[in-house]
C-alpha positions as CSV (number, residue, x, y, z in Angstrom):
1,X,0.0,0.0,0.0
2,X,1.2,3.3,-1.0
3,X,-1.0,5.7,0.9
4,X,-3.3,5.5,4.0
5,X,-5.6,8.5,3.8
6,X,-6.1,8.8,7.4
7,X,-10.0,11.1,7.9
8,X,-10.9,11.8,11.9
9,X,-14.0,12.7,11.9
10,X,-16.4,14.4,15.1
11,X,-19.8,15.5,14.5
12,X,-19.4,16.7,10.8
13,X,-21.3,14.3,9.0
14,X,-22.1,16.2,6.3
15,X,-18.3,17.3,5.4
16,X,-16.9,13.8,5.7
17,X,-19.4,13.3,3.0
18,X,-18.2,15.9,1.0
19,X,-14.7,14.9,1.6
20,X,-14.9,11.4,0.4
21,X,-16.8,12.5,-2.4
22,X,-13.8,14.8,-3.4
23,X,-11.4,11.8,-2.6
24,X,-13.9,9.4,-4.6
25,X,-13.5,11.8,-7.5
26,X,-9.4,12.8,-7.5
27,X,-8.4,9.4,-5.9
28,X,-4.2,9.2,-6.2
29,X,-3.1,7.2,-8.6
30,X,-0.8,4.6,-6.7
31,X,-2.9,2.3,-4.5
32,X,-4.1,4.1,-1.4
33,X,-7.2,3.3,1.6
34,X,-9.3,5.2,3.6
35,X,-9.8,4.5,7.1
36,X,-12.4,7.2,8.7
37,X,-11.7,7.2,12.8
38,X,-15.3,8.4,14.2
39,X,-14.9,10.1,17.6
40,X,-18.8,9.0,18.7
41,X,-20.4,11.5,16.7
42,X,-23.7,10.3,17.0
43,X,-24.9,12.1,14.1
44,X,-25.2,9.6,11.4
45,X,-21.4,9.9,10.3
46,X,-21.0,6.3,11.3
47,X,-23.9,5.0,9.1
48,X,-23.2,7.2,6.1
49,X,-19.6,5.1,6.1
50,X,-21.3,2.5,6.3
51,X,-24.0,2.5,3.5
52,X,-22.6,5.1,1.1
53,X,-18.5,4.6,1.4
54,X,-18.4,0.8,2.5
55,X,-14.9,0.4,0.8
56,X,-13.7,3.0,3.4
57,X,-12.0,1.5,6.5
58,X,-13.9,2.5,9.8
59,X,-13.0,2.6,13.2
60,X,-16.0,3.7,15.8
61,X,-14.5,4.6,19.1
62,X,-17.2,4.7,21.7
63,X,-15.8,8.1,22.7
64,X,-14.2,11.4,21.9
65,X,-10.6,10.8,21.3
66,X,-9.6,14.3,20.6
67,X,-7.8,15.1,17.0
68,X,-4.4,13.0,17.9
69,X,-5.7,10.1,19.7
70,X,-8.3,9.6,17.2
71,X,-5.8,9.7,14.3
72,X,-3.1,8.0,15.9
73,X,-5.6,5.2,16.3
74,X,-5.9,5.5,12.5
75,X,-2.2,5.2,11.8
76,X,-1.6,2.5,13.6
77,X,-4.5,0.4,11.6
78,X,-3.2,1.7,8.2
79,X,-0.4,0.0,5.9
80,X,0.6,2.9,3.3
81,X,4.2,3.9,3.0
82,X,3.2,7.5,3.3
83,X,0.5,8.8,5.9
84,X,-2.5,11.3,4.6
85,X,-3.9,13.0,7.5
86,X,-7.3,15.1,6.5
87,X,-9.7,16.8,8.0
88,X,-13.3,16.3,7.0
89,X,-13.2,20.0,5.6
90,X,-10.5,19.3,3.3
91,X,-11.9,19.3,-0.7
92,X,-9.9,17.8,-3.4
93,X,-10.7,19.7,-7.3
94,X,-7.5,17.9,-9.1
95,X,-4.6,15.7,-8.4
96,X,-3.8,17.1,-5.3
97,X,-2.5,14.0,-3.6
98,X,-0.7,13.0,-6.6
99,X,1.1,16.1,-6.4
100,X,2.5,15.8,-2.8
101,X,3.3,12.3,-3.4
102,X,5.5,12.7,-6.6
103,X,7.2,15.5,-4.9
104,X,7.9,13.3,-1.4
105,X,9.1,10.9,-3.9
106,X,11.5,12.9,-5.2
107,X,13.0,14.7,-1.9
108,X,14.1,12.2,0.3
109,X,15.2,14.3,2.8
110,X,11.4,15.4,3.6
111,X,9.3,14.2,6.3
112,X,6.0,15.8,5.5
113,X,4.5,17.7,2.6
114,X,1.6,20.2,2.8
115,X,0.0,21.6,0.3
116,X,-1.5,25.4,-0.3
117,X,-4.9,25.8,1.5
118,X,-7.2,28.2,-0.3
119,X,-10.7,29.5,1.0
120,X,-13.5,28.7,-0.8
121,X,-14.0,32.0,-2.6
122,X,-10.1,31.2,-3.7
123,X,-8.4,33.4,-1.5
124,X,-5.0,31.7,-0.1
125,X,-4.7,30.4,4.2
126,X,-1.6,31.1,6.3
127,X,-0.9,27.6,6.1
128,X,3.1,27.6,6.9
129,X,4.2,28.9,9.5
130,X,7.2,29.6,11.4
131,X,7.2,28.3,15.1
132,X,5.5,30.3,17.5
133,X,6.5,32.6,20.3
134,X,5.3,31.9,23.8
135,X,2.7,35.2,23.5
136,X,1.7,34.2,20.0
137,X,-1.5,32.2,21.0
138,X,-2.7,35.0,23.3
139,X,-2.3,37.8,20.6
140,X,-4.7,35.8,18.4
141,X,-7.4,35.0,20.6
142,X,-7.8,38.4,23.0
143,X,-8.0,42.3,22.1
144,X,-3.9,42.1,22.5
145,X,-3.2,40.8,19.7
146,X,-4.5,44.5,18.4
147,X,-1.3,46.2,19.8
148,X,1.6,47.5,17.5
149,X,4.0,44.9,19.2
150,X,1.5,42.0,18.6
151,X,0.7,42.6,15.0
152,X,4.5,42.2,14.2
153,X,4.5,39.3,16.0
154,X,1.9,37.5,14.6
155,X,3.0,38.6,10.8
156,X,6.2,37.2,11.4
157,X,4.6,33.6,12.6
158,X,2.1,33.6,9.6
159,X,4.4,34.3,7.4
160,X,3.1,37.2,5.6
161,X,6.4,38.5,4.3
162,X,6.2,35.0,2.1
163,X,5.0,34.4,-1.4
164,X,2.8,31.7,-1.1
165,X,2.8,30.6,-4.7
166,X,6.4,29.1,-4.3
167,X,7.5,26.2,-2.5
168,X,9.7,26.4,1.2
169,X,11.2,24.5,3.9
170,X,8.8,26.2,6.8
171,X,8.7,25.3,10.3
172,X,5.4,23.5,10.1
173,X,2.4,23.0,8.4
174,X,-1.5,23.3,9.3
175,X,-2.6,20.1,9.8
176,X,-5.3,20.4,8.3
177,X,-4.0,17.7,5.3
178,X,-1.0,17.0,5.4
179,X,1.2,13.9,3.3
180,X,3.5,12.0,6.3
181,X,6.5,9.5,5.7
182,X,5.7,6.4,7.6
183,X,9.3,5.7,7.5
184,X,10.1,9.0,10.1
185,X,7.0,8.3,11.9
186,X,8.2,5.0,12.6
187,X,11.4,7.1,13.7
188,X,9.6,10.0,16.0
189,X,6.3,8.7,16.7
190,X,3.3,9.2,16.3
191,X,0.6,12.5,17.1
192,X,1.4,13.9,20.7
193,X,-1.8,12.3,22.8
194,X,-1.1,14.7,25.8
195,X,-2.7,17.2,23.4
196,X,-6.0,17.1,22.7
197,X,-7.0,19.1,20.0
198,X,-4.3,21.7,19.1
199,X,-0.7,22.1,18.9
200,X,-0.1,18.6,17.4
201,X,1.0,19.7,13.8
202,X,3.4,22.0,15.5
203,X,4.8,19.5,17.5
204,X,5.4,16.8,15.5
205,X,7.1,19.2,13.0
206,X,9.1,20.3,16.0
207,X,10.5,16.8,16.3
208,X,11.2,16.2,12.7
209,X,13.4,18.9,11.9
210,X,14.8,17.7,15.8
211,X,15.7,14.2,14.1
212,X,16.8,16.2,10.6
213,X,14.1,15.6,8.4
214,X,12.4,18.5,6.6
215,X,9.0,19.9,6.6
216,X,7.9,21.4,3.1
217,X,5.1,23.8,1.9
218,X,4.3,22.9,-2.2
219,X,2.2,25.5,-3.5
220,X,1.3,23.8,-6.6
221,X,-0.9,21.5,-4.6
222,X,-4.0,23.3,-3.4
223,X,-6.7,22.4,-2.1
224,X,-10.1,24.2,-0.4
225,X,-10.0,24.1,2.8
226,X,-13.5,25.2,4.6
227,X,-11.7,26.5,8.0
228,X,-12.9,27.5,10.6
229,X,-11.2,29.0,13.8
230,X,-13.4,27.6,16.5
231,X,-11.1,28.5,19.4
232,X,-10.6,32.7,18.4
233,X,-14.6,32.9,17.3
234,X,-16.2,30.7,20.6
235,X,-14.7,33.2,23.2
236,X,-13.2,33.0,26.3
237,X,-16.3,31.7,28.1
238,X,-16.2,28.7,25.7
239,X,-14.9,25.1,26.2
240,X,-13.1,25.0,23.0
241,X,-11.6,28.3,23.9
242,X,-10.0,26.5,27.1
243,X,-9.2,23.1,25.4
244,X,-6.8,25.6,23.3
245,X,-4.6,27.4,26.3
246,X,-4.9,23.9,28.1
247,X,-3.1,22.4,25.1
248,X,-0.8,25.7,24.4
249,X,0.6,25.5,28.5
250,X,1.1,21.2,28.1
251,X,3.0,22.4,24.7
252,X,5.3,25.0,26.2
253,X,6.7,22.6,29.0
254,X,7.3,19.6,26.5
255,X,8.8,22.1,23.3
256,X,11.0,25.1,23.6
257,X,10.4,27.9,21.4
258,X,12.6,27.8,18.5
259,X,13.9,31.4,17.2
């Protein structure tokens, strides 16, 4: 097997439909499977795998594994030499994974490949990034992030000073879909389960460069990418909004900020 497309999937039944509909449409074209980890949705997702995709591997957990527990379950059931890691908001338009693959193919020395994210009106995501500061997290989500001091800040860890039509060695990539070696996995390990929801991506591409692999943005594989920043927009009264600093303090002690 060449690549394990690996889709975690809680409570968006509708865009796990959508995105194996894209994958259905733009499948790679070296031998790949689809194993969809359901976090105990409980809102059809399971069934619709079942009855409309029953080709697709799936794994019903009988409760909410957060994003890296739920796809390092996936991982450890899949068989590709490379590791696809979506989320169910992901939509493939072309040969998107094809793209990623032929150019992991062709450098080696790369760990993981991400591809350019674009809107859905075609407008391009801060999808690279460099690694954050410790203050970075709090700019974005509270009124400081408004301050002259912050907004350089957070410009330098988005990236803005980059053209995102070419392709870079970044720090890390959104995680949002990204195309893994198994080979350094096997290496590193998998997802970091002592974080929840966030701060995963950041951290595993914290411990690739660490072992001296190299993380890669390719802008001539896009894909649309229907994002949404449930952590800033839910407030500070919010669960999710907590889930996020919980996960950014357990981050801080395990990885030091790298200038």
């Amino acid at each position: 097997m060449e690549i394990s497309i690996i889709i975690n999937n809680y409570k968006t039944r509708g865009l796990l439909r959508q995105c194996l509909k894209g994958i259905e449409k733009h499948p790679p074209s070296v031998s790949y499977e689809v194993i969809v980890v359901d976090n105990n949705s409980q809102d059809g997702s399971v069934e619709l795998v079942r009855e409309e995709f029953p080709e697709v591997g799936l794994i019903a957990s009988d409760e909410n594994l957060g994003h890296h527990r739920g796809n390092n379950l996936g991982m450890k059931k899949a068989s590709g030499r490379y590791i696809l890691i979506l989320n169910t908001d992901i939509a493939f338009l072309d040969n998107a994974i094809d793209k990623m693959h032929k150019f992991m193919e062709e450098h080696q020395e790369a760990a993981l490949v991400g591809p350019k994210l674009k809107n859905p009106d075609g407008s391009i995501q801060m999808s690279c990034m460099r690694f954050p500061t410790p203050m970075v997290p709090i700019y974005r989500r509270t009124f400081l992030g408004k301050l002259p001091k912050a907004k350089r800040e957070l410009d330098n860890y988005l990236m803005a000073d980059f053209d995102h039509n070419r392709n870079k060695e970044v720090d890390w990539i959104l995680g949002a879909c990204i195309l893994v070696r198994r080979s350094v996995i096997d290496q590193v390990g998998l997802l970091d389960e002592d974080l929840f929801l966030y701060f995963g991506d950041i951290a595993w591409c914290y411990e690739f460069w660490k072992a001296g692999h190299k993380v890669y943005y390719l802008s001539s594989s896009d894909v649309v990418h229907y994002h949404k920043r449930e952590s800033a927009q839910s407030g500070i009264f919010s669960r999710v909004f907590w889930i996020h600093i919980k996960d950014w303090i357990k981050y801080l002690k395990k990885y030091p900020y790298q200038k």
